[in-house]
C-alpha positions as CSV (number, residue, x, y, z in Angstrom):
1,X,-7.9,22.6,48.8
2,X,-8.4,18.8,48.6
3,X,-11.6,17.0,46.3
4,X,-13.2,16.9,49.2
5,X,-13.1,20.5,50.1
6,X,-14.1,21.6,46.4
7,X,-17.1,19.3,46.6
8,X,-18.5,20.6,49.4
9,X,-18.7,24.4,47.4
10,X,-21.0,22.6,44.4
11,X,-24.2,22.7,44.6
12,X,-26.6,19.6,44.5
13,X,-27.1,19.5,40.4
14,X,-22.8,20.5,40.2
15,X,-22.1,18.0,42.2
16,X,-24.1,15.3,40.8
17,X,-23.2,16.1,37.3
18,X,-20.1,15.7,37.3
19,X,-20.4,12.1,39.4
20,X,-22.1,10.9,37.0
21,X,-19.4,11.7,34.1
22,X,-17.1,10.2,36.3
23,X,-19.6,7.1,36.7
24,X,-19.2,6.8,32.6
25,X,-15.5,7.5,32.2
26,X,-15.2,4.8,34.7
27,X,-18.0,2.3,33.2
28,X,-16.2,2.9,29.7
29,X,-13.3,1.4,30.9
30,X,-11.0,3.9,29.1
31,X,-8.5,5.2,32.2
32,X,-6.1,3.7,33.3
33,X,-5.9,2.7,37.1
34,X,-3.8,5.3,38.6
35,X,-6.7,7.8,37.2
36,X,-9.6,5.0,38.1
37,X,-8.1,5.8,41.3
38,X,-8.2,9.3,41.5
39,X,-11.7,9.6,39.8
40,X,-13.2,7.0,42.2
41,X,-11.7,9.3,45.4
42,X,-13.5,12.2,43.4
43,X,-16.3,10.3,43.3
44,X,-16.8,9.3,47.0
45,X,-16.6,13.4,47.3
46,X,-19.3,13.9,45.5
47,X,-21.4,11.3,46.6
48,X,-20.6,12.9,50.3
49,X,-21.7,16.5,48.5
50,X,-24.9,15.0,47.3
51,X,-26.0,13.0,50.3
52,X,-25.2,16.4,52.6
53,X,-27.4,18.8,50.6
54,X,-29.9,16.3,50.2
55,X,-29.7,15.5,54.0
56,X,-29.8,19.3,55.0
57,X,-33.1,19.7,52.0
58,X,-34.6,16.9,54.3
59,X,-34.4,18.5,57.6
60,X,-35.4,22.2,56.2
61,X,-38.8,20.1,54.9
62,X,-39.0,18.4,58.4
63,X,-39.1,21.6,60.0
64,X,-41.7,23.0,57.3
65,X,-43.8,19.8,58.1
66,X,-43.9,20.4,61.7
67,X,-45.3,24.0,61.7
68,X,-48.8,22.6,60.3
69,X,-50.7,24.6,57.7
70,X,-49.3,27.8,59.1
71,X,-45.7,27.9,57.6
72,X,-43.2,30.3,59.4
73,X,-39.7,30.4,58.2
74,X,-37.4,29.2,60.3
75,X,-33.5,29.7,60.9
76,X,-31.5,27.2,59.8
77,X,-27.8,26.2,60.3
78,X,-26.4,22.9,58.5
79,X,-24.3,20.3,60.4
80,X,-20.6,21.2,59.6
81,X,-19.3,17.3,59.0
């Protein structure tokens, strides 16, 4: 399973935790570049994580918003990207 592939199975507050350690391992400037590297490739899978769950909590509220006053639950499948 590659970074990107253990991303995906964190959930929203996983996912962004652990980008932002990253963020400050990175900002402290104590790793060397072959690690920068790998942490910033980890990073971009995280960020990818994070945007997807919010994008799918986005549409499940778009779909709440357009039944009105009278909210029905609704089926609903995330994009596989």
């Amino acid at each position: 399973m590659d970074g990107q592939d253990e991303a995906k199975g964190l959930n929203f507050e996983q996912a962004f935790g652990e980008l932002e350690s990253l963020v400050e391992r990175l900002e402290r400037g104590d790793v060397g570049l072959e690690e920068s590297i790998t942490a910033f490739e980890r990073g971009l899978a995280l960020h990818r994580a994070c945007q997807q769950a919010l994008d799918d909590a986005e549409r499940k509220v778009e779909i709440l918003g357009q039944k009105g006053a009278v909210l029905q639950p609704q089926p609903f499948v995330a994009d596989e990207r």
